[in-house]
BALOBA-1460 file (C-alpha; in Angstrom, 3 decimals):
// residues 61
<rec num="1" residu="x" x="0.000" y="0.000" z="0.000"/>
<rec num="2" residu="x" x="1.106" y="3.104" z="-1.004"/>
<rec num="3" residu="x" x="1.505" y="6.078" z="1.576"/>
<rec num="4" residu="x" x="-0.805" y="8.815" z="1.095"/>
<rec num="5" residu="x" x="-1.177" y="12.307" z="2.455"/>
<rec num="6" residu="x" x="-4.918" y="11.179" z="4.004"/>
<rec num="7" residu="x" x="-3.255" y="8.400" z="6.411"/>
<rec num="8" residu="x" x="-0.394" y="11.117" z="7.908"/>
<rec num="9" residu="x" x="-1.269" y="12.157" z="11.292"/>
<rec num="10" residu="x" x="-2.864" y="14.790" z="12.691"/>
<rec num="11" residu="x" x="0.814" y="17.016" z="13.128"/>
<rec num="12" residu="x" x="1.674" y="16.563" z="9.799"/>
<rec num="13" residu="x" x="-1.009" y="17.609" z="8.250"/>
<rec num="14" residu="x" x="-1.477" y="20.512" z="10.424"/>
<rec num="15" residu="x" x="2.553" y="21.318" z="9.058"/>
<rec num="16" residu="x" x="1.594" y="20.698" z="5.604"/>
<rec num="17" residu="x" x="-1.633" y="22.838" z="5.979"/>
<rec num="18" residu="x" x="0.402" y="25.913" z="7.813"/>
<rec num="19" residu="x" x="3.550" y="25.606" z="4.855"/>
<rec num="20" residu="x" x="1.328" y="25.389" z="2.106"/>
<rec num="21" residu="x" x="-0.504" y="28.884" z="3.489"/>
<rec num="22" residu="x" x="2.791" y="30.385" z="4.683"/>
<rec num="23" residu="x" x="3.676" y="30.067" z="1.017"/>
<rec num="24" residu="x" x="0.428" y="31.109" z="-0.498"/>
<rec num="25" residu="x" x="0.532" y="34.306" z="1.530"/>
<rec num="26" residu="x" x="4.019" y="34.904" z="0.411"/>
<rec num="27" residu="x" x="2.924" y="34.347" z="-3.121"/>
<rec num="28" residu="x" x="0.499" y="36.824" z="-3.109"/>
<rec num="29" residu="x" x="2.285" y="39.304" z="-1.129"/>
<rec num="30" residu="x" x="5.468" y="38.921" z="-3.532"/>
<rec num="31" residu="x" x="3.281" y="39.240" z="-6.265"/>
<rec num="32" residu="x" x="1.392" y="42.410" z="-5.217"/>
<rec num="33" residu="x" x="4.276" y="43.805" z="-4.690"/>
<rec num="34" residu="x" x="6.340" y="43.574" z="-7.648"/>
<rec num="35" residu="x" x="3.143" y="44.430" z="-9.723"/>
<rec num="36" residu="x" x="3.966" y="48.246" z="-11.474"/>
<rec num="37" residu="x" x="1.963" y="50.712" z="-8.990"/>
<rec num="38" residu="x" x="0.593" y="53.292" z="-11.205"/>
<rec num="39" residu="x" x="1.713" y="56.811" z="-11.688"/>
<rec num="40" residu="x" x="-0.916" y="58.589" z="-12.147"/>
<rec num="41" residu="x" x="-3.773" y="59.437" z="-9.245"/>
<rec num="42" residu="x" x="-7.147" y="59.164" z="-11.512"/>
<rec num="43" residu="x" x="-8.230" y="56.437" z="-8.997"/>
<rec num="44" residu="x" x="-7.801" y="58.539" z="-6.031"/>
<rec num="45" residu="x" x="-9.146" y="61.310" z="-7.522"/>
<rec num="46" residu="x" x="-11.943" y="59.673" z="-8.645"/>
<rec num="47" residu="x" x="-12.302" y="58.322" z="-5.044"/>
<rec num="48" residu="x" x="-11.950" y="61.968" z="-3.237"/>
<rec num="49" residu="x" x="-15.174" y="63.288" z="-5.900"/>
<rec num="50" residu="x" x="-17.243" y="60.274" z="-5.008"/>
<rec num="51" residu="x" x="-16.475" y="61.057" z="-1.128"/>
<rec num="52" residu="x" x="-17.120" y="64.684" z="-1.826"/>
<rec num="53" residu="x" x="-20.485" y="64.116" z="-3.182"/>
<rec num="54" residu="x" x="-21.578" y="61.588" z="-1.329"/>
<rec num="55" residu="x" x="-25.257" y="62.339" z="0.545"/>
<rec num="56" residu="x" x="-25.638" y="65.180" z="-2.357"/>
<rec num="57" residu="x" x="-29.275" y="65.712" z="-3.719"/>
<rec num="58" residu="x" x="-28.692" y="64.821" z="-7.506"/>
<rec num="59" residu="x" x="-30.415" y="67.236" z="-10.317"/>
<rec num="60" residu="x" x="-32.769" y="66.048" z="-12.266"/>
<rec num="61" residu="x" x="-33.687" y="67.091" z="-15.634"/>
């Protein structure tokens, strides 16, 4: 019979549970940030006008 990763015990899979998320979570965190950043701020621009007008009475036609 072949060994298989459903007949470890309960502190090895716990280990291979917690390494397989430590190196998820590096993953993403590496990848996020490497990724270019824009240069420009259109998104937080476009963020401070919604804030601005937020709970304004729109005008209708």
């Amino acid at each position: 019979m072949m060994p298989s990763f459903h007949s470890a015990d309960r502190p090895t899979h716990r280990r291979v549970i917690v390494v397989g998320l430590l190196l998820c979570s590096a993953f993403v965190a590496i990848s996020f940030w490497l990724r270019p950043q824009p240069e420009s701020g259109k998104a937080l621009v476009k963020a401070d006008r919604l804030v601005r007008t937020a709970g304004e009475a729109r005008k209708s036609n």
